[in-house]
Structure formats: structure tokens, C-alpha cells
DODO-499976 format. One record per atom (N, C-alpha, C): residue in one letter; x, y, z. Coordinates in steps of 0.001 Angstrom, whole numbers, plus 500000, padded with zeros to 6 digits. Each point is the difference from the previous one (the first is absolute). Layout:
<midrens>
aXYZ
...
</midrens>
This chain:
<midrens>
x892608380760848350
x500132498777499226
x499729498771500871
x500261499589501149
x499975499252501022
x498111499837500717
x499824500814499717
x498664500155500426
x499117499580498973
x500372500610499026
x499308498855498652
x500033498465499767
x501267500073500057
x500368498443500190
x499013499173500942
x499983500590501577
x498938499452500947
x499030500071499403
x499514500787499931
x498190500228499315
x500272499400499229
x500365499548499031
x499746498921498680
x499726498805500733
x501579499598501057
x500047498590500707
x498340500373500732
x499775500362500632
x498903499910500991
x498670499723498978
x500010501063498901
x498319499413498934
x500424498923499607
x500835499060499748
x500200499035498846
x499751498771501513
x500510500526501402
x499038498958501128
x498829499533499851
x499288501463499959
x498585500201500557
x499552499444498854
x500347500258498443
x499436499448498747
x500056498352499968
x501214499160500525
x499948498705500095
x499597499759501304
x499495500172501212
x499434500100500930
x498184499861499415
x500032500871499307
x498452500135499302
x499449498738499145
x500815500035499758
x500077498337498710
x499712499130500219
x500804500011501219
x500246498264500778
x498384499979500611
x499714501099500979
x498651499706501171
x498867499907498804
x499735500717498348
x499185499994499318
x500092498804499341
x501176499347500098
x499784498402499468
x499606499378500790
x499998499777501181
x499991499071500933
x498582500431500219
x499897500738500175
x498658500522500470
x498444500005498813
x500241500416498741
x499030499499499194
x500738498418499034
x499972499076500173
x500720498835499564
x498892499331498308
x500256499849498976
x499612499986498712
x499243498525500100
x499025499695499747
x499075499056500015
x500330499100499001
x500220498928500617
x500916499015498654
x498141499669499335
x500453499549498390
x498715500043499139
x499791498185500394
x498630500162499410
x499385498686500500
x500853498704498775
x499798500484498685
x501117499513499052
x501190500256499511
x500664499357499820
x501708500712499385
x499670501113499259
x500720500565499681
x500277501001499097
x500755499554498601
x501353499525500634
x500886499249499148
x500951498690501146
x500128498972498745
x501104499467500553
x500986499392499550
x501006499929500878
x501636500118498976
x500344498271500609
x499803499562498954
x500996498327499887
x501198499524499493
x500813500078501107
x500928499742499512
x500689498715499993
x500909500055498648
x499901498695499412
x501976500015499272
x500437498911500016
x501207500268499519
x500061500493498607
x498900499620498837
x499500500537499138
x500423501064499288
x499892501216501794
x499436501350499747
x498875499938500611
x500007501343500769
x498363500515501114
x498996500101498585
x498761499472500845
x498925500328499249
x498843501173500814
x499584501154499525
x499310500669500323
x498562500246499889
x499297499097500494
x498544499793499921
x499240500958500147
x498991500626499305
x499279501102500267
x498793499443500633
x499364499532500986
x499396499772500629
x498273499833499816
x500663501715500375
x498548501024499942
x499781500018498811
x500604500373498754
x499697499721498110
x498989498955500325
x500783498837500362
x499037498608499007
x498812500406500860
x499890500398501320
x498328499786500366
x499147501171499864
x500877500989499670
x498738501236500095
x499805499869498022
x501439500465499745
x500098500357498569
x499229499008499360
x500479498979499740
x499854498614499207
x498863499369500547
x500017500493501316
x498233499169500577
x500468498502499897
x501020499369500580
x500647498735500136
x498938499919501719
x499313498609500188
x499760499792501309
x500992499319500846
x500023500083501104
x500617499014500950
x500125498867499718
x498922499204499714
x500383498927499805
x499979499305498549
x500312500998499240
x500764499806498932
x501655498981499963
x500420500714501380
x501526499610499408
x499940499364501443
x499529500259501027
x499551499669501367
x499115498874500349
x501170498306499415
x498557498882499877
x500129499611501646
x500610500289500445
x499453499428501686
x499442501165500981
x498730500438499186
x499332500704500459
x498618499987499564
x499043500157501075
x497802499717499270
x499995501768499347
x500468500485500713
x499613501362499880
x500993501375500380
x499435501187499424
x500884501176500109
x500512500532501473
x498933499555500863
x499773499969501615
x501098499563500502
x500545498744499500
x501023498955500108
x501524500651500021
x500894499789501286
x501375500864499646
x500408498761499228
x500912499775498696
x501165498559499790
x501148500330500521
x499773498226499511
x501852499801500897
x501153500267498602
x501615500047501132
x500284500347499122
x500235499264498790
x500458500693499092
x500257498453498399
x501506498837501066
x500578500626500487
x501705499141500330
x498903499015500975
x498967500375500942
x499684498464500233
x499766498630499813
x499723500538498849
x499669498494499762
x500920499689498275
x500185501174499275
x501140499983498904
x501067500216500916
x501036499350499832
x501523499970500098
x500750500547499199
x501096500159500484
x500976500416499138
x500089499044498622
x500442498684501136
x500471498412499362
x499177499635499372
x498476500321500471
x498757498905499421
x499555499361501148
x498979499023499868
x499738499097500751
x498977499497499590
x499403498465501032
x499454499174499438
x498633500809499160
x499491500552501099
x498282500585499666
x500038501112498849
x500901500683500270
x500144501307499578
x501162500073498859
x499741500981498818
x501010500272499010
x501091500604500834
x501191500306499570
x500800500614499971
x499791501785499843
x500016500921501255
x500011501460499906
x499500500572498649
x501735499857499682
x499959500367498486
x499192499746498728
x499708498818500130
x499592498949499032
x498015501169500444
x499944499387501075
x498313500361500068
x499690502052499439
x501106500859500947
x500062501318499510
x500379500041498219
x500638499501499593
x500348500173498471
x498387499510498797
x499669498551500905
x498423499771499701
x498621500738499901
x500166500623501317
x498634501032500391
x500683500670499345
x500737501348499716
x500292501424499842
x500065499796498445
x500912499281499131
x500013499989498647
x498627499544499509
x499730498968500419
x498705499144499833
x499271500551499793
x499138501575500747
x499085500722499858
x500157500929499529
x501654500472499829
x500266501555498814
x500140498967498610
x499442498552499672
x500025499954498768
x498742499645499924
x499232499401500891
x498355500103499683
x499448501712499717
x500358500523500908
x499119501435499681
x501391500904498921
x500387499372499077
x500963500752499388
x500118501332500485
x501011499949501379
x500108501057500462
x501396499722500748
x500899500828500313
x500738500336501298
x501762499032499553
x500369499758500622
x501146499702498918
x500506498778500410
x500301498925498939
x500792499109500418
x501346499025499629
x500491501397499522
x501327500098500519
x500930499977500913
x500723499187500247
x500806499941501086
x500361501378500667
x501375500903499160
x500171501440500149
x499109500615499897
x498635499372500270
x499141501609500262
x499527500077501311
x500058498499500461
x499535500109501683
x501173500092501283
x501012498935498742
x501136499735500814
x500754501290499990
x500311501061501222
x500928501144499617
x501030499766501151
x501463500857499739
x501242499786501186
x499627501024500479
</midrens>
């Protein structure tokens, strides 16, 4: 019974031993665009599908991306120059995200704009 016990302890080493050097060692290639991204907001997080609007929907970059010439172009983020508060140049976070995102799921009667459908706890 004791000897089992070891041999279990000793594979369940060598198995997280294996794990660790195969993570470290082949490391996952972050993608050139998001995938998704999660905004969170007192609201309720919002869960952006990323990859949807540009592959699915065929949304371009600089669709929603106006301080940018082109797809080439990384942007900055939205909190630079939107605030929480607002400011002089710039809408308010909220105010500009609630603009773009509803704004265009009611031009292309599509996608939802409903509060509880983006806003989730």
C-alpha cells in the first residue's frame, strides 16, 4: 500500500514537472487582434466579441477605430482620451461606447440594445 502511495506521489511529480517545462517551453502566441474583451463598468461587465464584429460581421478597424488611417495602425486606448468624467475634447467613456455600439446595432438592425443584454453581473 505504501509503495503505491509513492508511485502515485512520484507520477503526479513527473506529470506536473511535464506541464510546467511544456508550458514554459512551447509559450502560446498572443493573436495579432483581441479575441474578446471584457469592460468593465459599474453597470455590469460588458463582453465584447472582438473577433465576431471583424471576421463575422466584416466590421473594419476603422469603423469604430477613428484615430486611426488604417488596419496597419495599432489604436489607442478608448480611456485616453474618453474619461471616465468626460472632458473638454472628448465625450464621456460611456456616453461615446453607448453611441458607437447601440448606434450601429440600430443602423444595421442587428445586435442588441438593450441595456441587460450587454450589461451582465
Amino acid at each position: 500500500m505504501e509503495r503505491e502511495k509513492l508511485a502515485f506521489i512520484v507520477l503526479m511529480i513527473v506529470c506536473l514537472a511535464t506541464g510546467i517545462i511544456c508550458y514554459s517551453a512551447f509559450p502560446m502566441k498572443k493573436p495579432e487582434k483581441p479575441v474578446r474583451i471584457m469592460f468593465m463598468t459599474t453597470a455590469g461587465n460588458v463582453l465584447f466579441d472582438h473577433k465576431a464584429h471583424f471576421e463575422k460581421y466584416e466590421i473594419g478597424c476603422t469603423d469604430c477605430h477613428h484615430d486611426i488611417e488604417d488596419a496597419s495602425e495599432r489604436p489607442s486606448a478608448c480611456g485616453e482620451c474618453h474619461l471616465p468624467q468626460g472632458g473638454e475634447e472628448a465625450p464621456k467613456r460611456a456616453v461615446a461606447f453607448h453611441k458607437q455600439c447601440i448606434g450601429c446595432h440600430e443602423d444595421q438592425e442587428m445586435g442588441p440594445t438593450k441595456c441587460s443584454l450587454c450589461h451582465i453581473r
